[in-house]
N, C-alpha and C positions, 0 to 999 in steps of 0.2 A: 611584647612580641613573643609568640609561643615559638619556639626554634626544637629543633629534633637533629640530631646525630643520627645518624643508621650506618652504622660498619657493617651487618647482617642482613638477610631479612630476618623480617619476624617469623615466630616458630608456626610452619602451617597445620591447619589441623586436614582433614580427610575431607576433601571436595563432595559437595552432591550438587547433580545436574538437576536435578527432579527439583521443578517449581510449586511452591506452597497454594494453598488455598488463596487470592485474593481477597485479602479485608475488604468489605462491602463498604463502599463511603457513604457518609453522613450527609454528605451536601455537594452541590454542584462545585467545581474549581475553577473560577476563572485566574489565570496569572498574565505572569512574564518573563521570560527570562531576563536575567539581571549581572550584569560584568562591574561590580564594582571597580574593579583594577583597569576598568578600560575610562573610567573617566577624567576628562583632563582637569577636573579640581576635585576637592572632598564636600561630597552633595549628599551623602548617608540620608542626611535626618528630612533635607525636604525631599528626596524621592518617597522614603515610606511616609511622608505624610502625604503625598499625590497618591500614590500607591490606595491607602485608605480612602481616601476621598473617591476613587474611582472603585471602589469595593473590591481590587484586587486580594485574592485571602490567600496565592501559593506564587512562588517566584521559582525558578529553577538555577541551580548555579553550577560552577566546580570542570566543566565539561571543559572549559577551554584553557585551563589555568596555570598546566603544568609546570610551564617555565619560569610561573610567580611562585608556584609553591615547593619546589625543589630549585633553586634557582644554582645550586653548583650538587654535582653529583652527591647525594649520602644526607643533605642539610636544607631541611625541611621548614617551612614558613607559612605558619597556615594564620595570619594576622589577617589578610584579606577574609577568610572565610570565617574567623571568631569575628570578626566586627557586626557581617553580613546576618550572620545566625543568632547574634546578638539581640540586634534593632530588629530582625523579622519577629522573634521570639517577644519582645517586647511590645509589640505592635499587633499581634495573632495574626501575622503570617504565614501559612507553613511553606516547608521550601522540602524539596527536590532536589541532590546532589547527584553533580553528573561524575563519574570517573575520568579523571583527565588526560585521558589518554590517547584520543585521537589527533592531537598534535602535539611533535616532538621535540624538546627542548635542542638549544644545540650546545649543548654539552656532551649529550647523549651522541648526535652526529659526530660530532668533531672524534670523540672518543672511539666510537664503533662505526663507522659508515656503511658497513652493511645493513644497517638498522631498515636506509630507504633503501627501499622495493626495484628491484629490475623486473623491466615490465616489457612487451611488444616495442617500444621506444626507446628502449636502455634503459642507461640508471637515472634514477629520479633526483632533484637535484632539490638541496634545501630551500623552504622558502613556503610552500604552497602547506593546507593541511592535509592530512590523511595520504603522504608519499609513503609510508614505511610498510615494511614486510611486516604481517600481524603475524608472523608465524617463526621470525626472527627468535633467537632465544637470547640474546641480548635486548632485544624490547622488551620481552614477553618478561625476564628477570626483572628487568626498572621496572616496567610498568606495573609487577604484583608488588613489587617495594613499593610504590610512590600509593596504588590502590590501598596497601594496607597502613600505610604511616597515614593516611589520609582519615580511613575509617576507623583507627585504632583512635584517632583523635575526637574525632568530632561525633562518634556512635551512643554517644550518650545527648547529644544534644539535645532537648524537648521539642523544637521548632521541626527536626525533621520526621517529614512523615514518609517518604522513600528514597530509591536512588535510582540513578538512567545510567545503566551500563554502557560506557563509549557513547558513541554519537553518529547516527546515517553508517551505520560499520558496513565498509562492504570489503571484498578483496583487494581493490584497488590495481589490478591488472599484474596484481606480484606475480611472477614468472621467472622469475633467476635460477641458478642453481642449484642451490638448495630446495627450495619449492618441487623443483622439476625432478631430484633425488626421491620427496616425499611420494609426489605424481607414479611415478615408478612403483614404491612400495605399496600404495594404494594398486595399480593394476595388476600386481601381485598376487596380491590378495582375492581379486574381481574374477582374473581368468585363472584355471589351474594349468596354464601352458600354452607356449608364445605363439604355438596352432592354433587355439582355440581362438586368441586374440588376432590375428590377422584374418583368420576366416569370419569372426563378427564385425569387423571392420573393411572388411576388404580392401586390405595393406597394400595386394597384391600389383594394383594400380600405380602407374608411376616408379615401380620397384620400391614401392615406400614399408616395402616386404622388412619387418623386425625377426629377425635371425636369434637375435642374441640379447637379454637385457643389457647388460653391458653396451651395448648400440641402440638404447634408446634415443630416438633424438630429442630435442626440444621441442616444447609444443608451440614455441615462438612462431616458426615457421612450416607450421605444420597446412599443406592443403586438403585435408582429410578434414569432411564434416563428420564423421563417428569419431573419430578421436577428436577433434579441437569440442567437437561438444559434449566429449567425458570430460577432458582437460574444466571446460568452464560449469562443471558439475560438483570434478574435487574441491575447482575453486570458492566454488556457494559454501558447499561442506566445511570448509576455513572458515568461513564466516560464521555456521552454524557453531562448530566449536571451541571457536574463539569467545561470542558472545556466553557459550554457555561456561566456558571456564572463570571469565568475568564475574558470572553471576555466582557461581558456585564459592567465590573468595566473598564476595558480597554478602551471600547467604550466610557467614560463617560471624560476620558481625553484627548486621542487624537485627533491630528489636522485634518483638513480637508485635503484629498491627501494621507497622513499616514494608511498603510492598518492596519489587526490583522490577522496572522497566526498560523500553531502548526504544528509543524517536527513528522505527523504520523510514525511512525514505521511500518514493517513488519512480518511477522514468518519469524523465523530463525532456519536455519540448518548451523549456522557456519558460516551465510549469508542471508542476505536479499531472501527471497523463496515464498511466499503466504501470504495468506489470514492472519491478524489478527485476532486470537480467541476473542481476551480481548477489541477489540472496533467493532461498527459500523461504519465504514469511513464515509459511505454515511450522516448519521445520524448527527455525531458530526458535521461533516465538514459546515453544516447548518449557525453554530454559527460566521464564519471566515468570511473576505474578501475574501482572495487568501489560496487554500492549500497548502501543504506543504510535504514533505517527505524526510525519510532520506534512503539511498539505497546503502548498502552495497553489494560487489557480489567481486565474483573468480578473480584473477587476472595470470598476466604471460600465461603459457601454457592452464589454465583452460577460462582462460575470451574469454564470450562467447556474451558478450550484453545482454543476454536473462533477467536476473535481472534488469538492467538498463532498459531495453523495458515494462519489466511488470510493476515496480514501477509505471514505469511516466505513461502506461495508465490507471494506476489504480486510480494516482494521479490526471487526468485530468478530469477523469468522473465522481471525488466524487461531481464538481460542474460543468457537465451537459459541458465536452468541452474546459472549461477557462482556460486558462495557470498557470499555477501553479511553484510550488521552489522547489526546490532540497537543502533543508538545510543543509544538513547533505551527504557527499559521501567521499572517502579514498583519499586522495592522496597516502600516504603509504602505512600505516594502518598495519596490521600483518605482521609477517617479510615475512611470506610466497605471501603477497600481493604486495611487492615493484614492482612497472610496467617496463615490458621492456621498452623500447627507444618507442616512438608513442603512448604507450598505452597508456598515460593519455590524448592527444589530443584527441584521438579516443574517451575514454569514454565521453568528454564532447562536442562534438558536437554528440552524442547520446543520451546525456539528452535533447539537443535541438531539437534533432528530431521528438522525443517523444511530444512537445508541453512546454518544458521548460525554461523558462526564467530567471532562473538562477541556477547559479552551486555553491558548497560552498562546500570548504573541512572541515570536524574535521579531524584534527583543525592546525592552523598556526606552531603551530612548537612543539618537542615533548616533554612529561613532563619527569621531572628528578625523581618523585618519585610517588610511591601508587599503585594504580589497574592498571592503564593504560599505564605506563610506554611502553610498549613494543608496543601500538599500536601510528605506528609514526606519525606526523605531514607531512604539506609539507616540513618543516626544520626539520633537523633532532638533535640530541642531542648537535648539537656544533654550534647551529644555523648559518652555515654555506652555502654559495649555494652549492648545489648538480646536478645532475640532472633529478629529479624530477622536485626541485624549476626551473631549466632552459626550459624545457621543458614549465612546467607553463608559464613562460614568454612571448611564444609564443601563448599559449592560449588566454592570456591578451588582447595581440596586435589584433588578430583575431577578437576576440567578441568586442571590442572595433572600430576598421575597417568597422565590418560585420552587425552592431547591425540593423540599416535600413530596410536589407533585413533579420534578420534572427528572429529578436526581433517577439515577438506576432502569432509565425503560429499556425494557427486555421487547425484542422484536422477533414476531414467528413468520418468516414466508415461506410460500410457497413456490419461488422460481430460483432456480442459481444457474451460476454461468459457472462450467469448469473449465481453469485455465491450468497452464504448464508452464513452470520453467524449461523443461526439458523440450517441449515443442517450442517454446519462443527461441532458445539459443537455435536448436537444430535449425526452422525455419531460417534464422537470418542468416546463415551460410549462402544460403543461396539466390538471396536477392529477386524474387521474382515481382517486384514492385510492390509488395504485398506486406505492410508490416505489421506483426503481430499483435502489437499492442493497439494498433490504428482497429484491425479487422477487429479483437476484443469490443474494442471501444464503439466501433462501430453497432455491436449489437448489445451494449451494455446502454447505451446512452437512448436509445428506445422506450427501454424502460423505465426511466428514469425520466424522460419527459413526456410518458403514459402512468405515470404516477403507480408501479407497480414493484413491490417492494422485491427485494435483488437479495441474496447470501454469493457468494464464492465460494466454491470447494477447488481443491485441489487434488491430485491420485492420490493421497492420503488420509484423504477424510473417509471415514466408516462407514458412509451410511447416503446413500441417492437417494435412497426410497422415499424419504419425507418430504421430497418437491415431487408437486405436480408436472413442472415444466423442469427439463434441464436442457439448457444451453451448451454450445461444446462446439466452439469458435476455434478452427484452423488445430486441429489438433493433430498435426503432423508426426509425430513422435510420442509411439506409446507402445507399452509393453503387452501382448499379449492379454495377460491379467486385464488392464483395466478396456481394453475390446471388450471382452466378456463380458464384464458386471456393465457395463453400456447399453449391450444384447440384454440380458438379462433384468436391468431396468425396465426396457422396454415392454419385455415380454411379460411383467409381473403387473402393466398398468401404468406404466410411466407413459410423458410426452418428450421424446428426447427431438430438439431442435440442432443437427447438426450440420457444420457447414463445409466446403471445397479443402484440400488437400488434409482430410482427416482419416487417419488410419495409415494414410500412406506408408511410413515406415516403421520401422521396432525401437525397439528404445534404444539399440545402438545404432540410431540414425541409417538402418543399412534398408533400403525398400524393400516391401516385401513385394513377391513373386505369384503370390495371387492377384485376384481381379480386384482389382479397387472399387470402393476404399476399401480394402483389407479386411480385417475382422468386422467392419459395420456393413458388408453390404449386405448378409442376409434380413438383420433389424431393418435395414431400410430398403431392399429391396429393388437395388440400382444396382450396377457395373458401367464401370466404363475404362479405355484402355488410353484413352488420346483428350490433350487438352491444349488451348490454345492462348493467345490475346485475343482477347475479341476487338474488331473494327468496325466501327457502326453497325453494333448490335443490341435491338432492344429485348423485351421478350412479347412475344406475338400475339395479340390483341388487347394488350395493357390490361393484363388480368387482373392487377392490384388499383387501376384505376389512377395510375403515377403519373401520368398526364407525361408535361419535358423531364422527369424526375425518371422515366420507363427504362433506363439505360444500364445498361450489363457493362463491368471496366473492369480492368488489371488483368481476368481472369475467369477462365470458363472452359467447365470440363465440362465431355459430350456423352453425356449420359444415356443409358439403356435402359427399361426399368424390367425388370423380372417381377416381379408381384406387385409393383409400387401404381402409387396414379400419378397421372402425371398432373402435375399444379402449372406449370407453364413450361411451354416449347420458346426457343432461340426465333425470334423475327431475324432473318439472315437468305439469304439465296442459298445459301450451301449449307448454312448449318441447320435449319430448320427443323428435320427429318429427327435433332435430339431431343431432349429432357435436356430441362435448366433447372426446375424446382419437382420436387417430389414430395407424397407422403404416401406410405404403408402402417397399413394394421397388421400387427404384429404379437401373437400372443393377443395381451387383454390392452396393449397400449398401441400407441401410435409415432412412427419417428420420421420429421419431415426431414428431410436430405435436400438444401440450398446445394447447387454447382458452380453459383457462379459470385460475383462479390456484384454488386450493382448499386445506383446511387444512395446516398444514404436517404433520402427521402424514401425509395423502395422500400431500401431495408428494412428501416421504420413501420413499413405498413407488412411486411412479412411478418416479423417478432409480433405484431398486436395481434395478428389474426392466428398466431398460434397461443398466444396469452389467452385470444378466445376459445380456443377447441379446448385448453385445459381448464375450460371453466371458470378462469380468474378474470373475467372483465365485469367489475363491481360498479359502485356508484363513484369511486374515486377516481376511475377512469374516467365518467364524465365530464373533467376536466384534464387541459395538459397543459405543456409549457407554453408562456411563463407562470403559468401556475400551477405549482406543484404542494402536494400534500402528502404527509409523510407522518406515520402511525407507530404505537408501542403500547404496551403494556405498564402503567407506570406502577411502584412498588407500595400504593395504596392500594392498589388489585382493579384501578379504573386505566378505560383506553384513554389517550390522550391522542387528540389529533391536530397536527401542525400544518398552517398555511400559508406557503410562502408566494409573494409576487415577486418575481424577478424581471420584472420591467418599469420602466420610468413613466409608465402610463398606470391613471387607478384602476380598481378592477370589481367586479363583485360576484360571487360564487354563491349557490343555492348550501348550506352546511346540511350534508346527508344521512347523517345519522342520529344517535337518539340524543336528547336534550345534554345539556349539561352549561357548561360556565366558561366563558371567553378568558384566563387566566390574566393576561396582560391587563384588562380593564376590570375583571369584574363584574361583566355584564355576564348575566343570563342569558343563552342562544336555546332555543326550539329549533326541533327540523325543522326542513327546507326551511328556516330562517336564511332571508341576504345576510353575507358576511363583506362587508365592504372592506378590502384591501389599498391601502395606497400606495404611491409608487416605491417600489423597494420595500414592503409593510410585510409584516407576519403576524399573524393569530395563530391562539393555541386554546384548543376546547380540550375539557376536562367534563368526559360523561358522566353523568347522575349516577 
């Protein structure tokens, strides 16, 4: 038993944020995550010989471990992970070491109790994971103890080949007093004077007038949307440099070849769905080598791909393209998730489609007792083969066979959706039925079941110009700056699709005082002053041909158009006389301006017929969902095209482009060759 004393820390050397090149990998990764310490007997030897047998070659570990590997303050036991690193290494497994620090021993509690986070709800009470203030400096001191006796130990190991800083890191709704101390020095810094900041907030309201720093109050109870939505901006910004601090202690051990990642998370509705409120992806993602994601979604009759598709392009574009991990996806998972027969093939040559280079279930086999119980492993509670684990084994074999052609495809499109954290918080302050990540989703999933390949930017990405189409879904809150380069897009050749309450306010959530929407109404060529709910209202002669689908909800603003055409007028007794949908030429481009949210079948047929005017409706469009196809560039310099059937019916597709080799079998495919799909079935062609 390897045992460590630490009466100090260890002596630190000088942090860098600034992430390394990513080492290119050699081969696809399928794993698992793996808890040795969580199982109720000693099963080492036949897991990694299952492990083997199902072509498992990377396991992840360490994330959760804390309280086994310091188990009394100062006095360190890293026996669980010499065994682990041991028998992978022996086996050519490579493994992934998570930092264990997003759950907190109670020792740590008992000793410091400030450690857990006061939040909107009080203080957080021991017990759940990820309760603690990440900004605590009694955390922040254990947790770079416990990080570096960790990696002081084990950084020579040959088995690993990176590490996962923390785990889903997000703020966790900290808001105590200290927090709310930093909050302060941060607005400090933002405004040069407590005038400046009540007049970009307009404090004035409610007497919520800030006089004096000294009398700042809590943003607990704050009802100001420009303040609670800086408030939940510094708090992303925790996030951002917490993760990067992590990495920076990381960067400082690791070997040369050895990446540093972190398994972002999602919103969730029961399932992996949108945008994160609680980070910056783009942001954080700065501090890594390679990102990471963990991507939960619907299984059996409900799986649809469309989670797996968002993740990984959401995943790919945090760093500008680069292939990225899939830390974290179900094998099991809820009972209601167990996959039919093919599903789980299917899902993970969908993460690859996406631009992924590796797949990794939570977790290897299922726990016998606690919270999670119920969510299963790829083994299930008699660690037993099933199949599930059989199926996996054909996985194995594949990505292992395939890895050549399928390792490393780089993806160029031409459409992206730009989304905001800063618009998603502002919006949800005010509840207008209308939720962000839904309206997102709503025009992202169009494309995606028009088989039309998707990026994500964010206000910080460099560069619009290189999509044809850009999307720019509810964008409520934005600064000045990016109005312009929107205009400006447009006016240089772009097709900007944007939709109802965008422009509206500044980036301190404060409305602006112009005609709406704000800085986009000359690019699109609309105003308008008044909007409503709409009540049985459709748009007026089913211009898109939506048949019971024709129907305008949530929301609708009553548009003017100044230079614009009009694309469809409101069917309504009174509101007719408006503009629902628009498009203007503008400059050398063209920007359709949507006013209203309407059914998603609508929507559906909006987004394709702007995908057409940008000239992207190819031969892959010829088909949609359930069958979806999804392209790359693979690192032999051939396109590689992927067919998935996501229905329990077979299927057959004409294959549209130029010859090449069906990978899976082997077989040789010609144009418009039939490609017969079977239920839940995917092909993947490798052109000549």
């Amino acid at each position: 038993m390897a045992k460590l004393l630490f009466a100090s820390l260890l002596a630190a050397l000088p942090l860098t944020f600034a992430a390394a090149q990513a080492p290119k990998q050699d081969r696809l990764l399928y794993g698992v995550a793996y808890y040795e310490e969580y199982l109720p007997y000693d099963r080492l030897a036949q897991d990694v010989a299952m492990m083997q047998a199902a072509g498992i070659n990377v396991v992840r570990i360490g994330e959760s471990t804390w309280s086994t590997m310091e188990p009394h303050e100062g006095v360190f036991d890293f026996s669980h992970l010499d065994r682990v690193l041991d028998a992978m290494h022996k086996a050519g497994i490579r493994v992934i070491i998570g930092t264990p620090t997003y759950a907190v021993p109670t020792w740590l509690v008992r000793k410091y109790p400030a450690v857990l986070a006061t939040t909107a709800r009080g203080a957080n009470q021991y017990g759940v994971r990820q309760n603690m203030d990440i900004t605590n400096p009694d955390f922040r001191r254990h947790a770079e103890m416990a990080i570096r006796a960790m990696l002081a130990h084990v950084k020579n190991h040959p088995a690993i080949i990176g590490y996962q800083v923390d785990n889903e890191t997000k703020s966790y709704g900290t808001a105590g007093p200290a927090v709310q101390a930093q909050f302060v020095e941060y607005m400090k810094r933002k405004f040069p004077s407590l005038d400046a900041l009540n007049k970009a907030y307009g404090l004035d309201y409610w007497s919520n007038r800030i006089n004096s720093w000294e009398d700042f109050p809590s943003m607990v109870g704050t009802i100001n949307a420009s303040l609670g939505s800086e408030f939940a901006r510094f708090q992303r910004k925790l996030v951002t440099d917490y993760l990067a601090w992590q990495a920076g202690i990381v960067r400082e051990y690791k070997q040369p070849g050895q990446f540093i990642t972190h398994n972002f998370d999602l919103d969730w509705r029961g399932y992996s769905f949108g945008i994160q409120s609680e980070v910056d992806h783009f942001a954080a993602a700065k501090a890594l080598d390679v990102a990471g994601i963990d991507i939960y979604h619907p299984s059996q009759d409900q799986l649809t791909g469309a989670e797996i598709a968002f993740g990984g392009d959401l995943t790919r574009s945090m760093k500008g393209g680069q292939n990225y991990l899939v830390l974290e996806t179900e094998a099991q998972g809820f009972p209601q998730w167990t996959p039919y027969p093919g599903q789980l093939h299917l899902q993970a040559f969908s993460h690859l489609a996406s631009g992924a280079n590796m797949v990794e279930y939570w977790h290897w086999s299922s726990i016998h007792n606690s919270a999670e119980t119920y969510w299963k492993g790829l083994l299930s509670h008699n660690f037993a083969p099933n199949p599930t684990y059989d199926e996996a084994k054909t996985i194995g074999r594949d990505f292992q066979r395939l890895s050549p052609q399928l390792v490393n495809l780089k993806k160029t499109n031409k459409v992206a959706i730009l989304f905001s954290n800063q618009a998603l918080t502002a919006e949800g302050w005010f509840k207008n039925g209308l939720g962000y990540n839904e309206v997102l989703r709503s025009f992202y999933d169009p494309l995606y079941r028009h088989n039309v390949g998707c990026d994500l930017v964010d206000p910080s990405s460099p560069d619009f110009s290189k999509y044809s189409l850009l999307i720019v879904p509810m964008l409520y809150a934005a600064p000045t700056s990016l109005l312009e380069r929107l205009d400006a897009y447009v006016k240089n050749g772009g097709h900007l699709l944007v939709t109802y309450r965008s422009g509206f306010s500044d980036d301190n959530v404060q409305v602006r005082t112009t005609a709406q929407p704000g800085g986009l109404s000359t690019a699109c060529g609309v105003t308008y002053s008044q909007f409503t709910v709409p009540e049985n209202v459709s748009l007026k002669g089913d211009p898109y041909q939506a048949g019971k689908d024709n129907q305008v909800t949530d929301w609708m603003e009553l548009l003017t158009p100044t230079t614009a055409q009009v694309l469809a007028r409101y069917e309504h007794p009174v509101w007719s006389q408006y503009a629902a949908i628009t498009e203007n030429h503008y400059g050398k481009g063209l920007a359709t301006y949507v006013g209203c949210h309407t059914a998603d079948a609508l929507t559906e047929k909006i987004v394709s017929e702007a995908v057409r005017k940008a000239g992207l409706w190819g031969p892959d469009q010829a088909q949609q969902f359930p069958l979806i196809t999804r392209a790359g560039l693979n690192q032999r310099g051939k396109q590689v095209h992927y067919y998935f059937n996501y229905s329990a019916a077979a299927a057959t597709l004409p294959y549209p482009h130029r010859a090449g080799r069906e990978l899976l079998s082997g077989t040789a495919v010609a144009a418009q060759q039939p490609l017969a799909l079977p239920a839940w079935g995917v092909q993947i062609v490798e052109e000549n």
